[in-house]
C-alpha positions in Angstrom: -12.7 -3.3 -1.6 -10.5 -3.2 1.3 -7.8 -4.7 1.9 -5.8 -5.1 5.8 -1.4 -5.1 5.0 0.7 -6.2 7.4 4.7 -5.1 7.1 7.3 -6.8 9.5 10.0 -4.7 11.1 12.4 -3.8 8.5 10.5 -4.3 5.4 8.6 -2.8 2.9 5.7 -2.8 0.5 7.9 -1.8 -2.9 6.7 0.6 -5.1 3.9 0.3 -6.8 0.9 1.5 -9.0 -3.2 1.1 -9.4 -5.5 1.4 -11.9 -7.9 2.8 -8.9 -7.0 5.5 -6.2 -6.2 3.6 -2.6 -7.0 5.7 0.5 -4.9 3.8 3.2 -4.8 4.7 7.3 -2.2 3.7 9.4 -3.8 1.1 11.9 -0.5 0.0 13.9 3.1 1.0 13.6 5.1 3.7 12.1 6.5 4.4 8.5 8.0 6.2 5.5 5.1 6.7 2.9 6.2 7.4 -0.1 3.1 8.8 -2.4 3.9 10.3 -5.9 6.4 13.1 -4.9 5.8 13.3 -1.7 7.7 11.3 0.9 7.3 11.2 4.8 6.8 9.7 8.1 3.2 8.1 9.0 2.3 6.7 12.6 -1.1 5.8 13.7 -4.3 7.4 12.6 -2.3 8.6 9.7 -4.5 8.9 6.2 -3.1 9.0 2.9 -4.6 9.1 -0.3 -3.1 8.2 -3.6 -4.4 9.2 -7.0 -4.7 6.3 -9.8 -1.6 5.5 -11.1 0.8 7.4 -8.6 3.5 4.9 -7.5 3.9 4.7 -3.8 4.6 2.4 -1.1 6.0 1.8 2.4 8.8 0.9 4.8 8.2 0.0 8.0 10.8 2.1 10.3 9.6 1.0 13.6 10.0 -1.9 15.8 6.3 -3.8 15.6 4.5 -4.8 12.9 2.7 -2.0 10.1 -0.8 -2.6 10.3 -2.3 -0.7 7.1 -5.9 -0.3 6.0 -6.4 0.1 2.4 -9.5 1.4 0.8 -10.2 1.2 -3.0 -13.5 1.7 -4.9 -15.6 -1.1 -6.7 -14.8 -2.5 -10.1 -11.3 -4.3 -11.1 -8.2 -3.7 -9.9 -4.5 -4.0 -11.9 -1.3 -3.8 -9.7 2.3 -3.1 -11.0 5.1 -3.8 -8.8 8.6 -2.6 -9.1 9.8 -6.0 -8.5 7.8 -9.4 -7.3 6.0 -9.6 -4.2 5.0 -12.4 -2.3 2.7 -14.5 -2.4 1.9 -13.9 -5.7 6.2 -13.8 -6.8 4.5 -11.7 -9.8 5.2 -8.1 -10.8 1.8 -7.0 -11.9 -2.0 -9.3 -10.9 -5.7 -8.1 -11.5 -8.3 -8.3 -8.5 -12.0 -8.9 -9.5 -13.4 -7.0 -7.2 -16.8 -8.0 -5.5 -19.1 -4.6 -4.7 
């Protein structure tokens, strides 16, 4: 499945965890990734992969909006969420995802 984020200036995708690994690349904007223990700036072109289960997320630290492209393999999908994210305004949801 893959899935396109969008992050306005100043916010942030909270941490969170998968039942899948996500490989994500940085489409448009800049960033602090936070994957597992590691912690960093991403611009642009930037590709990170995060194992099942490692929380992670992002903050947008730039001025235009964070475009992020998320990859994750076939089957379903469970999300947990530190705290409830819109649209859903649910900590945790399941994806069926279509091969």
């Amino acid at each position: 499945m893959t899935i396109v984020l969008e992050v306005d200036p100043g916010k942030r995708i909270p941490l969170h965890t998968h039942s899948a690994e996500e490989t994500v690349i940085v489409l448009n904007g800049s960033a602090i990734a936070t994957a597992g223990e590691v912690q960093g700036p991403v611009t642009v072109g930037s590709v990170i992969v995060v194992p099942a289960y490692a929380l992670h997320g992002f903050v947008n630290t730039g001025d235009e909006t964070l475009r992020l492209l998320a990859f994750f393999p076939a089957g379903a999908l469970v999300s947990w969420f530190d705290e409830p994210i819109a649209p859903f305004g649910v900590e945790a949801f399941t994806l069926p995802l279509v091969g």
